[in-house]
PALO-486327 format. One line per 3 residues: number of its first residue (from 1); for each residue y, x, z of C-alpha. Coordinates in nm, 3 decimals, padded with zeros to 5 digits. Example, Ala and Ser with C-alpha at 12.3 -4.5 7.8 and 13.67 -1.06 7.14 Angstrom:
% PALO-486327
1	-00.450 01.230 00.780; -00.106 01.367 00.714;
***
This chain:
% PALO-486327
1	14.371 -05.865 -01.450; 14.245 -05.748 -01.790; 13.941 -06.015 -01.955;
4	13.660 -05.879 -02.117; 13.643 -05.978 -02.536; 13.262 -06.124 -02.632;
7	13.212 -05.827 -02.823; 13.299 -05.599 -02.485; 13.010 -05.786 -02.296;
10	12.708 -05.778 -02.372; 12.535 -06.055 -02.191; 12.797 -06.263 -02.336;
13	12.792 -06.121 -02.684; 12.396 -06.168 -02.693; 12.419 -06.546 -02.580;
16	12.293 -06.787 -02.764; 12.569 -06.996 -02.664; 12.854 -06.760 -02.779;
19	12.976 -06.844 -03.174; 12.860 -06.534 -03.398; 12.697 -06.382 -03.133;
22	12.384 -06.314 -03.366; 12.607 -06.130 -03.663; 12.749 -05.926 -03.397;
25	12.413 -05.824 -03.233; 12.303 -05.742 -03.585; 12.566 -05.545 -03.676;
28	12.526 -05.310 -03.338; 12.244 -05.244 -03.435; 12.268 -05.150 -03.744;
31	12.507 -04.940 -03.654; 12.295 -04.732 -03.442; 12.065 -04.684 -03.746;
34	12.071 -04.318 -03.901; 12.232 -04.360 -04.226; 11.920 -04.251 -04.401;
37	11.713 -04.513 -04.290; 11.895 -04.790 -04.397; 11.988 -04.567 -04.769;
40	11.627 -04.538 -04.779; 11.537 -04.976 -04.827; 11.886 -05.014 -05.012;
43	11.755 -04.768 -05.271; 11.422 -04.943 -05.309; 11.571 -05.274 -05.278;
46	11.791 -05.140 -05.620; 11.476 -05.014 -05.758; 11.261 -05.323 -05.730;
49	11.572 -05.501 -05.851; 11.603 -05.316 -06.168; 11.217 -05.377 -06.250;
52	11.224 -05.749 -06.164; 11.504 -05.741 -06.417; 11.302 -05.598 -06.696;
55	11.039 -05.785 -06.635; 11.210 -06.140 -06.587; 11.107 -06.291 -06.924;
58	10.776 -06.343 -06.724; 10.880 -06.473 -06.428; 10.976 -06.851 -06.552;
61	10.615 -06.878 -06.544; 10.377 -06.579 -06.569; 10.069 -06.808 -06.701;
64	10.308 -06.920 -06.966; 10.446 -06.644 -07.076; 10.347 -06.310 -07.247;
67	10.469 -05.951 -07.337; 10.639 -06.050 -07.694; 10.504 -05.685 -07.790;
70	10.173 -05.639 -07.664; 10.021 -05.973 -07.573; 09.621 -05.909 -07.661;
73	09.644 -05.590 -07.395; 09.791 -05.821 -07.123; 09.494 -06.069 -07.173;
76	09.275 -05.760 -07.136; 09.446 -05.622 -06.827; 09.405 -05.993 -06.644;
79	09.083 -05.983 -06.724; 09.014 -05.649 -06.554; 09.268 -05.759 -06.249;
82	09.032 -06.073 -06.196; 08.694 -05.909 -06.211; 08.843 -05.637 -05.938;
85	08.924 -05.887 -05.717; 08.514 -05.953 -05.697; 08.494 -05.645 -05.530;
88	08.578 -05.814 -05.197; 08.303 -06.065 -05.218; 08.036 -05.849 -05.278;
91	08.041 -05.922 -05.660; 08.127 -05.603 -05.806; 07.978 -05.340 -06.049;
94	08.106 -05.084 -06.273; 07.880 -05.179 -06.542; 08.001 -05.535 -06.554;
97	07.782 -05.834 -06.674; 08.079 -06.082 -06.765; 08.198 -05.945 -07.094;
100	08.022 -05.845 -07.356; 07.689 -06.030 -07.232; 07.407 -05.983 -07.224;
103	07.489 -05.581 -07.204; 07.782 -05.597 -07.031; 08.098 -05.333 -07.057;
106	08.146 -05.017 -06.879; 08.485 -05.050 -06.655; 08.553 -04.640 -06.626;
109	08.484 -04.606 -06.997; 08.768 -04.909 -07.073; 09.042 -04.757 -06.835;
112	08.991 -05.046 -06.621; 09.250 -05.041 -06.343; 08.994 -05.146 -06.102;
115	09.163 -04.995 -05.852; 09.499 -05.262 -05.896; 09.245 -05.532 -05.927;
118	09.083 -05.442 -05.565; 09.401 -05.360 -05.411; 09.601 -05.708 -05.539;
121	09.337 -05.948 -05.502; 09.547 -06.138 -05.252; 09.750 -06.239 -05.514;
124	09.512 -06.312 -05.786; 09.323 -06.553 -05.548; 09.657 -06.733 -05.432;
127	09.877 -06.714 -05.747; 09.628 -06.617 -06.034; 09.579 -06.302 -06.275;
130	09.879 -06.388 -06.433; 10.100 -06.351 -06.188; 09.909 -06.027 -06.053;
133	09.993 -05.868 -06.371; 10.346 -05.962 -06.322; 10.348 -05.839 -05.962;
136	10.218 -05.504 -06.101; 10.404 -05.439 -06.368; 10.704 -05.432 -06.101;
139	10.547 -05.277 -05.885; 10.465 -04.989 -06.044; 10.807 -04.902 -06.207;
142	10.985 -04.930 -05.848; 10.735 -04.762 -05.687; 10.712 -04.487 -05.864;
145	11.081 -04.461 -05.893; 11.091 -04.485 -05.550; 10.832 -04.237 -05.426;
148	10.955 -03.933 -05.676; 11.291 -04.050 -05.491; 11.131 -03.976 -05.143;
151	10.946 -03.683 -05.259; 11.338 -03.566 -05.414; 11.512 -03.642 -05.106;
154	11.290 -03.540 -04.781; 11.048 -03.274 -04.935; 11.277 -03.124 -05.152;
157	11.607 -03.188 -04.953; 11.830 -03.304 -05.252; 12.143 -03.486 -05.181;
160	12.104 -03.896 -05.189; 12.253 -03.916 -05.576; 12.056 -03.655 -05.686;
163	11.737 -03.804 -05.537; 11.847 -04.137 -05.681; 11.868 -04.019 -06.035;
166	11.580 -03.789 -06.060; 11.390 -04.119 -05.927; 11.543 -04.366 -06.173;
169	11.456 -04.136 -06.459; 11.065 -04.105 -06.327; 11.025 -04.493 -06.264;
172	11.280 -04.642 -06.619; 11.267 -04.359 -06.840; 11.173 -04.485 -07.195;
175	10.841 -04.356 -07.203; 10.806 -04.557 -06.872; 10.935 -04.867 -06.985;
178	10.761 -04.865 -07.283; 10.402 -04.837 -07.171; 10.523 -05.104 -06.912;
181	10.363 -05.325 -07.205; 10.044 -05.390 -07.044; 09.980 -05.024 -06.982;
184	09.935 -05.085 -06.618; 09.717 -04.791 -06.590; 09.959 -04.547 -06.750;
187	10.287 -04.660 -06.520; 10.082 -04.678 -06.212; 10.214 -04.311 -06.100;
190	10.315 -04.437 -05.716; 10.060 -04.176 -05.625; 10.157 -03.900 -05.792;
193	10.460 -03.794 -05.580; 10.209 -03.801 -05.255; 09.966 -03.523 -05.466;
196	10.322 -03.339 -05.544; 10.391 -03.338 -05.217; 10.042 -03.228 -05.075;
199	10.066 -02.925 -05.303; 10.444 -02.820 -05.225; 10.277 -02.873 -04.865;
202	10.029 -02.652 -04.902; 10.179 -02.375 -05.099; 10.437 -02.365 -04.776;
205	10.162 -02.369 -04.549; 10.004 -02.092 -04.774; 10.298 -01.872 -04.699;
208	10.347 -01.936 -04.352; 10.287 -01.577 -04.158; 10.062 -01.749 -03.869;
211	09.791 -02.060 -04.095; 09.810 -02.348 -03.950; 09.439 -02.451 -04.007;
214	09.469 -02.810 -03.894; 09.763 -02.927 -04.094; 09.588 -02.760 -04.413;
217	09.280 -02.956 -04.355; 09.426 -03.303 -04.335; 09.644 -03.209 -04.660;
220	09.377 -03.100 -04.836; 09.200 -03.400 -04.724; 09.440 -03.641 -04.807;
223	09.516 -03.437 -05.118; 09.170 -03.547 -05.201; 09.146 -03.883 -05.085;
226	09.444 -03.946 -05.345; 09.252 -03.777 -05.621; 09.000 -04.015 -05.561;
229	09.165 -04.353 -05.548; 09.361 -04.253 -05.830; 09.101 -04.218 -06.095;
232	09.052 -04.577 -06.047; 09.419 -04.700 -06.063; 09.473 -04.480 -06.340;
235	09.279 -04.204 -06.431; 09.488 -04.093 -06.747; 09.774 -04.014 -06.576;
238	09.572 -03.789 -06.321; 09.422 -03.607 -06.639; 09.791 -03.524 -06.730;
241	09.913 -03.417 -06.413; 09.664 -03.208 -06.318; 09.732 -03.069 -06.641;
244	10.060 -03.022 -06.619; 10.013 -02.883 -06.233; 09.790 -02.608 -06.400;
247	10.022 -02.485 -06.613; 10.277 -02.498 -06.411; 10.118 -02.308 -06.156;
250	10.012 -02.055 -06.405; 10.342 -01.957 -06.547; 10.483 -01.989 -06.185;
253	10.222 -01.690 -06.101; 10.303 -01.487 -06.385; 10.630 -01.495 -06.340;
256	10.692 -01.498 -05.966; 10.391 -01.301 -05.867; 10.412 -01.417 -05.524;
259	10.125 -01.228 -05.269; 09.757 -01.243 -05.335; 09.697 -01.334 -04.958;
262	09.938 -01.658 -05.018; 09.744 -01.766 -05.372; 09.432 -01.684 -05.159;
265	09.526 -01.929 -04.860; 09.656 -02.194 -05.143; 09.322 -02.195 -05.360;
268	09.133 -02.257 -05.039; 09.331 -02.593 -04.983; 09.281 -02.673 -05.309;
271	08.906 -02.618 -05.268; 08.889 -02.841 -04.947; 09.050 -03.119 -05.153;
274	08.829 -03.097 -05.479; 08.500 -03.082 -05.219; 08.650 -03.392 -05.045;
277	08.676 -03.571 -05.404; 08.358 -03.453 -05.578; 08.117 -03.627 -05.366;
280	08.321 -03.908 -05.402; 08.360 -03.953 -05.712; 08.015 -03.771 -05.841;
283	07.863 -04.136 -05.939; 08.208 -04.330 -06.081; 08.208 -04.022 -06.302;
286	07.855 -03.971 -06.406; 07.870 -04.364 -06.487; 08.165 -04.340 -06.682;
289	08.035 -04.047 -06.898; 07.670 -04.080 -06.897; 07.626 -04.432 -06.763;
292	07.484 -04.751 -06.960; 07.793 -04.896 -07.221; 07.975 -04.498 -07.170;
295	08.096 -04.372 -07.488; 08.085 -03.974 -07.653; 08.417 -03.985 -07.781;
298	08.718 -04.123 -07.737; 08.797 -04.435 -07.945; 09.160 -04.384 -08.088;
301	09.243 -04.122 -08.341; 09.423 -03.796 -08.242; 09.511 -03.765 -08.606;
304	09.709 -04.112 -08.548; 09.869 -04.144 -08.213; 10.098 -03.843 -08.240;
307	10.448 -03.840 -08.150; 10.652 -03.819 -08.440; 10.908 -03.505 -08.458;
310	11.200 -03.706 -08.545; 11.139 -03.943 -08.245; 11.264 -03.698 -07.977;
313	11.637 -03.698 -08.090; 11.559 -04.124 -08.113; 11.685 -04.374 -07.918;
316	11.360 -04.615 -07.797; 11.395 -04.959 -07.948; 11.400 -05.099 -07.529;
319	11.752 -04.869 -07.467; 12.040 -04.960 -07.470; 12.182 -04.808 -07.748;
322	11.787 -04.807 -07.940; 11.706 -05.018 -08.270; 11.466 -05.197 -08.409;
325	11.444 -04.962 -08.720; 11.330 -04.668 -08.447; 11.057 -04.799 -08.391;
328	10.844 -04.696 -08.724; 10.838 -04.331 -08.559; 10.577 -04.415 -08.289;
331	10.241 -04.630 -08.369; 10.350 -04.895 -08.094; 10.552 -05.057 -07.916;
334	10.366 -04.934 -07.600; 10.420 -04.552 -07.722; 10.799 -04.496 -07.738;
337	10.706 -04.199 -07.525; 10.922 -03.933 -07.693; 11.215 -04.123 -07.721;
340	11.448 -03.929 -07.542; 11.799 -03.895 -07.711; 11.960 -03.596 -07.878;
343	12.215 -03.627 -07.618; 11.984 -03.564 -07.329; 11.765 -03.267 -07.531;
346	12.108 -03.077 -07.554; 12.160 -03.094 -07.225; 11.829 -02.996 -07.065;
349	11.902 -02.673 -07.292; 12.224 -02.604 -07.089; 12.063 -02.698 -06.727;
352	11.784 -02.446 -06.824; 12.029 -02.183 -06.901; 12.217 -02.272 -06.602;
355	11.968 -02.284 -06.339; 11.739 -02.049 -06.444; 11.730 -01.877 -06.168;
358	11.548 -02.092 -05.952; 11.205 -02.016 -05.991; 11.033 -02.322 -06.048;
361	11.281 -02.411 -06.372; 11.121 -02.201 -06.615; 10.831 -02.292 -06.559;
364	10.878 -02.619 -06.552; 11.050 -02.583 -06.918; 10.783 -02.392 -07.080;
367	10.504 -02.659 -06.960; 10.754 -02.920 -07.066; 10.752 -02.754 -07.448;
370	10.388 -02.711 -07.452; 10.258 -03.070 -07.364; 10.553 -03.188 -07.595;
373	10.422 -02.993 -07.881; 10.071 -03.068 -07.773; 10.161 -03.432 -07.882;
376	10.276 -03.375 -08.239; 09.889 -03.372 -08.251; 09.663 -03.213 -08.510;
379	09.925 -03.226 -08.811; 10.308 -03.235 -08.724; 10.483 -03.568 -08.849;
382	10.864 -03.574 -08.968; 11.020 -03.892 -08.976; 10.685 -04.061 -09.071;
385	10.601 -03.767 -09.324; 10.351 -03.520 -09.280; 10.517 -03.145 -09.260;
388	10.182 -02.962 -09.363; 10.227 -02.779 -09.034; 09.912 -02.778 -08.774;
391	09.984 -02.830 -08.421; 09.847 -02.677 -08.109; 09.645 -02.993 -08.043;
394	09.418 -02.884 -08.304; 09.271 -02.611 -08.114; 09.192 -02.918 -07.855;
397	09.028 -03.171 -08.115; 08.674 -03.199 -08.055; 08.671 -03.060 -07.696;
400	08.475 -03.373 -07.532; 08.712 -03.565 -07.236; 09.009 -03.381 -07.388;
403	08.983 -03.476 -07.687; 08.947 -03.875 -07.569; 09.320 -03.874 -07.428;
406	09.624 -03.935 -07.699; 09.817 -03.648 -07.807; 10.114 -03.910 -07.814;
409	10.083 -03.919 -07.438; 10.110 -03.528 -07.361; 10.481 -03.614 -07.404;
412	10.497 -03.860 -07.063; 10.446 -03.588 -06.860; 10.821 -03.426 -06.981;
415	10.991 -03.691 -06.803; 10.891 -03.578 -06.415; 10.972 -03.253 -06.573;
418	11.302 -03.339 -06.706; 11.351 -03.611 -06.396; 11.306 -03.238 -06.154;
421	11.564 -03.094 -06.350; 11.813 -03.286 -06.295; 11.807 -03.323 -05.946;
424	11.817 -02.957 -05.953; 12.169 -02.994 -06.140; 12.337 -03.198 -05.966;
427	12.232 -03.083 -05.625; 12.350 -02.759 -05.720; 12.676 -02.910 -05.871;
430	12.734 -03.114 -05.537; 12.661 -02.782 -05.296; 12.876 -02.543 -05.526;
433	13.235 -02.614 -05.376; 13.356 -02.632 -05.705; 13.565 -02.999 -05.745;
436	13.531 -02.938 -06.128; 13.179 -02.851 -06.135; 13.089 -03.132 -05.821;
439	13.183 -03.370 -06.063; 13.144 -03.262 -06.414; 12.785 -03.194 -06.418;
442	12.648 -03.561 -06.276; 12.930 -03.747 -06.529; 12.721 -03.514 -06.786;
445	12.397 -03.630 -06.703; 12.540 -03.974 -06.676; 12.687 -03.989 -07.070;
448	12.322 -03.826 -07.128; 12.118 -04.108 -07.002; 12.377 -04.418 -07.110;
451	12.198 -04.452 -07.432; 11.854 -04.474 -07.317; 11.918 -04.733 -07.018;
454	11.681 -04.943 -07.022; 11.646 -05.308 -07.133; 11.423 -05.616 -07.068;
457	11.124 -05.632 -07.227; 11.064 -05.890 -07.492; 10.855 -06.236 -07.382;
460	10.721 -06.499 -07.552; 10.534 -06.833 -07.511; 10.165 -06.872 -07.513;
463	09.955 -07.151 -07.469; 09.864 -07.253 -07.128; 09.494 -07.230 -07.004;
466	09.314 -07.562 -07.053; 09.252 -07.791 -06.797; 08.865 -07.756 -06.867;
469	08.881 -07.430 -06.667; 09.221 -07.427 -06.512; 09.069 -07.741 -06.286;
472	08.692 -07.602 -06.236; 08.495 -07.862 -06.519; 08.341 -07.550 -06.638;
475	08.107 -07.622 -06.321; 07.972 -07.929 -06.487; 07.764 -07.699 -06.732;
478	07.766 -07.358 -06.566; 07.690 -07.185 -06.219; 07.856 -06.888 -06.088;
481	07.778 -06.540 -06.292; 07.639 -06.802 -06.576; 07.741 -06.723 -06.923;
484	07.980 -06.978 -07.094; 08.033 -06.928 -07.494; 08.372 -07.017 -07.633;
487	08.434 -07.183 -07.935; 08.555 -06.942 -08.148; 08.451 -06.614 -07.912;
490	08.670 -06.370 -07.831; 08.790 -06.053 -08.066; 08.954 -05.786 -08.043;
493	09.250 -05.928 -08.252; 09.222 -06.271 -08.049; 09.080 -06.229 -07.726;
496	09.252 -06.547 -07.611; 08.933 -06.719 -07.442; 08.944 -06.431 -07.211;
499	09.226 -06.562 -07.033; 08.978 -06.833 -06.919; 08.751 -06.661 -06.716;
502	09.055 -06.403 -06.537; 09.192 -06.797 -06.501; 08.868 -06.854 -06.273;
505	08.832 -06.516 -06.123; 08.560 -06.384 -06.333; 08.383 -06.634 -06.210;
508	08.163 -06.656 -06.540; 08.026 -06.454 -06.817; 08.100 -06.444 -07.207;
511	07.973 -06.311 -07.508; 08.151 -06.032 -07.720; 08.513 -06.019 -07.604;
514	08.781 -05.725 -07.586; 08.655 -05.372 -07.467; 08.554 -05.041 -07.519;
517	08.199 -04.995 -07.632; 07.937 -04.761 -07.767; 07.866 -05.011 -08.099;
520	07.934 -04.698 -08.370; 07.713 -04.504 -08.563; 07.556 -04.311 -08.332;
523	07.652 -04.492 -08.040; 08.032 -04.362 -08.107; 08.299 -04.590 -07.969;
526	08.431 -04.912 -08.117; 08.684 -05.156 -07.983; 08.490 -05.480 -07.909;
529	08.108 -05.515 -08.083; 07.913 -05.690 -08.391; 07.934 -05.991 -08.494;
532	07.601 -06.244 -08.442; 07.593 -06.469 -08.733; 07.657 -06.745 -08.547;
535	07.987 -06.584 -08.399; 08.068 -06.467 -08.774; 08.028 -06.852 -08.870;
538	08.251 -06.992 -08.606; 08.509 -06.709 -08.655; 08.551 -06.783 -09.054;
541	08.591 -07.165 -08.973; 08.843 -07.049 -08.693; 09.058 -06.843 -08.936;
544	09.033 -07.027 -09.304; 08.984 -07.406 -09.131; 08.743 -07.491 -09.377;
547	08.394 -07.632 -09.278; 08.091 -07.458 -09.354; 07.782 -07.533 -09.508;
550	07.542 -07.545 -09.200; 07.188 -07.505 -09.300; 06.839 -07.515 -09.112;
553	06.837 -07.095 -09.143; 07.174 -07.133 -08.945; 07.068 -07.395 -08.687;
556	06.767 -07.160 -08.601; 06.974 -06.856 -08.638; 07.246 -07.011 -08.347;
559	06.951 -07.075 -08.106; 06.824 -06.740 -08.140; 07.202 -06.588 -08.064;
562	07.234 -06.836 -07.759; 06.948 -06.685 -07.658; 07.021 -06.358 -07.687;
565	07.332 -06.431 -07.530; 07.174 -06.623 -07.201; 07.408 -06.865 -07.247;
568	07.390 -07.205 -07.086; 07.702 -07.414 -07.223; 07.900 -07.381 -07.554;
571	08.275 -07.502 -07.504; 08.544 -07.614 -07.734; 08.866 -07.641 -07.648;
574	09.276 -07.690 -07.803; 09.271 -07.480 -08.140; 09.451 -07.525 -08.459;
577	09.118 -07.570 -08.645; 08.922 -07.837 -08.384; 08.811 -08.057 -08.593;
580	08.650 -07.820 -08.826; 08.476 -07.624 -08.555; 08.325 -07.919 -08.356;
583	08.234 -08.042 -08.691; 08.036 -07.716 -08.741; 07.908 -07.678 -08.400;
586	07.789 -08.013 -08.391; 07.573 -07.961 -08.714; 07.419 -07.652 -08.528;
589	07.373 -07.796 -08.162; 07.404 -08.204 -08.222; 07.681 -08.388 -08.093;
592	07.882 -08.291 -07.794; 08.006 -08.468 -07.495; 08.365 -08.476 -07.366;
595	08.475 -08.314 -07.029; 08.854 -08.321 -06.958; 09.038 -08.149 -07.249;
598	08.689 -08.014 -07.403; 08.398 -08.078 -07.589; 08.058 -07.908 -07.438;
601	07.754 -07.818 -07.544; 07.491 -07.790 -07.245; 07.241 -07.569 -07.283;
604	07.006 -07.577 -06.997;
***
């Protein structure tokens, strides 16, 4: 008589009783799984992976620790993920009250991410802004990797390693990883595979012989709906991809010249989804052009963030084969955008030749050229020197809302562009029957994109918050929504004391601070505000260490700015110059009283 193994009964086999019953169970039923559904997580798993990588220098301790290469936009970016997270207790505005006060700061006008802050507020109430940066930063590199990799693989139908490179390049090109510093609004693009795929959905429902009105509607809806909640994750990157979906679409018409009764059928989706959006986004837009704190122009120069000629055959200085000398042909560390490798350039020539055919590629490559010329700017630069040459952006400069977005920026859009293209290639390559060509063509694109792998980002140190806010002894001389001024105030250059209040949630206003405001001639836009006296004085003791000579015109002067402020405690905290400033501040308010790590000045 024959016995039955464990693994041949399954009452046995599913025992708790029975050693390694629960591998066993486990492993049945992964087998059972469709081999895409388990590719699927093991892809994102390597994408998330890859980001956490990049990002570890912040991980140690994210309240700790700072991007070595853009640290006063990180303290910016907490700032707006803590004041988001207010939307959820009924605290919220876009004109907000706790910067800048009395007058307050315009969110839409200062590319505020409110969006991230309202959708991540979990973890900025349990782990702090700090750490929600942190979070985000990852997030948005997998997950845009990721979704271009769904949009490559289920709408499109590419083959699993074409779908995994066309995603990879989308979510770690260079451009990507360099605006990773602190640019949260410029790599949150997690969204804009969904709007690809709503119009490659309805341009196939478009040519369908019988409409399916139903499934149009809830595209188009959707389609909307996505429109909407991006212009508050990131509304610069939905400027450039509707952009770069209009000219697409153009040359695709001109060229194709598919039926009238198909363009017809996809306009009217396109309408349902722009009449689902307007309405919704009617006010967030009037108040971010025409609202209290908005702005006529946009605050950085075209004339100076253009991509430098030279840069394109560059390797970024965060590649793997990149240098530090690179980087003098972009104006940042946060702008390596064109940084693509002579390597690569060459061989998007020879894909284009190659696949021309299909009838999305040219396209594609002639929208690619034109928003990568459009971001020479004005004037073209050559390795740092001007050529004499204008570019195409000048016809642009001046045109209000265009003319408010970097030309350096145009350039991001090439790498969906480029990222399309290659899935192309080697999807072709892997469908041709050709052993030469199946494996030629992705060991090309592989030598291609070696150099301009991607590396961590630098970190650095920075002071942690003090114990005067980190443990809630602001309360002792403020309420909630009160206004607290810091000792010095914030800056542009050093907006340091802002890391107090994302610390605490927004929980408090200040004075002055970091932001985009109408304080130019003419009510043009300026980063961050004037100066009070008072603020002047406290800022010159902060920077030379010297005390100043405090007179009765200055004691007068500092209630008058306190009270223009509506502030009702000044606090002093750890600074290299604290001595000289409480010496100073106590010859303008009296002496102080001690609370925790702080001295404070109540004003009420």
């Amino acid at each position: 008589m024959r016995v039955m193994s464990t693994t041949e009964r399954p009452d046995l086999a599913d025992s708790p009783g029975v050693r390694s019953s629960a591998p066993g169970a486990l492993l049945r039923r992964l087998r059972g799984v469709p081999a895409r559904r388990l590719r699927d997580p093991i892809i994102g798993l390597g994408f998330l992976l890859l980001a956490l990588w990049l990002t570890l220098g912040l991980w140690s301790d994210p309240d700790t620790r700072t991007l070595a290469l853009n640290p006063a936009d990180q303290v910016l970016v907490e700032w707006f993920l803590s004041y988001g997270g207010r939307f959820w207790v009924g605290d919220f505005s876009l004109l907000s009250d706790r910067l800048n006060a009395p007058d307050g700061i315009n969110m839409l006008t200062n590319a505020a991410t409110v969006g991230l802050g309202v959708i991540f507020a979990p973890v900025t109430w349990l782990f702090g802004a700090a750490t929600t940066f942190a979070v985000i930063m990852v997030v948005n590199l997998a997950g845009t990797a990721m979704g271009w990799y769904l949009l490559f693989s289920r709408t499109l139908g590419a083959t699993p390693l074409a779908a995994i490179v066309g995603g990879f390049f989308c979510g770690f090109a260079p451009g990507m990883v360099s605006q990773a510093n602190s640019h949260l609004h410029m790599t949150a693009q997690w969204l804009v595979p969904a709007m690809i795929w709503c119009v490659i959905a309805l341009w196939r429902a478009a040519g369908e012989s019988q409409l399916r009105a139903k499934r149009v509607i809830i595209v188009s809806v959707g389609f909307g709906l996505l429109v909407t909640v991006q212009v508050f994750i990131g509304e610069e990157t939905l400027y450039l991809t509707a952009f770069t979906l209009v000219l697409v679409s153009l040359f695709f018409l001109a060229i194709q010249r598919p039926p009238a009764r198909r363009i017809g059928r996809f306009a009217l989706g396109l309408a349902i989804a722009v009449g689902v959006a307007v309405p919704l986004l009617a006010y967030p837009l009037w108040m971010q052009f025409r609202g209290p704190q908005s702005v006529p122009n946009g605050v950085f120069s075209p004339d100076y963030f253009v991509a430098d000629l030279a840069s394109f055959v560059a390797y970024s200085p965060l590649s793997l084969f990149g240098s530090a000398e690179t980087a003098r042909l972009s104006t940042g560390p946060a702008e390596y955008n064109t940084f693509l490798g002579w390597p690569l350039l060459i061989l998007i020539m020879v894909l284009v030749v190659w696949l021309y055919q299909r009838p999305i590629v040219i396209p594609m490559f002639l929208t690619g050229l034109i928003m990568c010329w459009l971001s020479l700017g004005p004037m073209i630069v050559m390795d740092r020197r001007p050529t004499g040459l204008a570019g195409p952006y000048q016809l642009l400069k001046g045109i209000p809302v265009i003319d408010g977005a970097l030309p350096l920026r145009f350039a991001l859009v090439a790498i969906p562009l480029i990222a399309i293209l290659l899935v192309f290639a080697i999807d072709e390559a892997w469908r041709s029957g050709n052993p030469w060509v199946r494996w030629s063509v992705p060991a090309s694109i592989g030598l291609a994109l070696l150099p301009i792998l991607p590396v961590p980002l630098p970190t650095a140190d920075r002071a942690p918050v003090p114990r005067f806010y980190a443990e809630g002894h602001w309360r002792q001389c403020a309420d909630e929504g009160d206004v607290i001024v810091p000792v010095p105030l914030p800056t542009p250059p050093e907006p340091q004391p802002m890391r107090f209040a994302a610390d605490q949630n927004a929980a408090f206003g200040m004075p002055e601070g970091f932001f985009i405001g109408p304080y130019g001639r003419g009510g043009r836009a300026t980063i961050g505000t004037w100066k009070r006296p008072t603020s002047a004085l406290l800022a010159e003791v902060a920077k030379t260490g010297e005390l100043a000579e405090v007179t009765d015109q200055n004691r007068a002067q500092a209630r008058l700015d306190l009270a223009k402020w509506g502030a009702t405690c000044v606090v002093l905290t750890e600074h290299k110059h604290r001595a000289a400033l409480q010496t100073t501040v106590e010859q303008l308010l009296g002496p102080g009283r001690v609370v925790s790590d702080a001295v404070i000045w109540p004003l009420r």
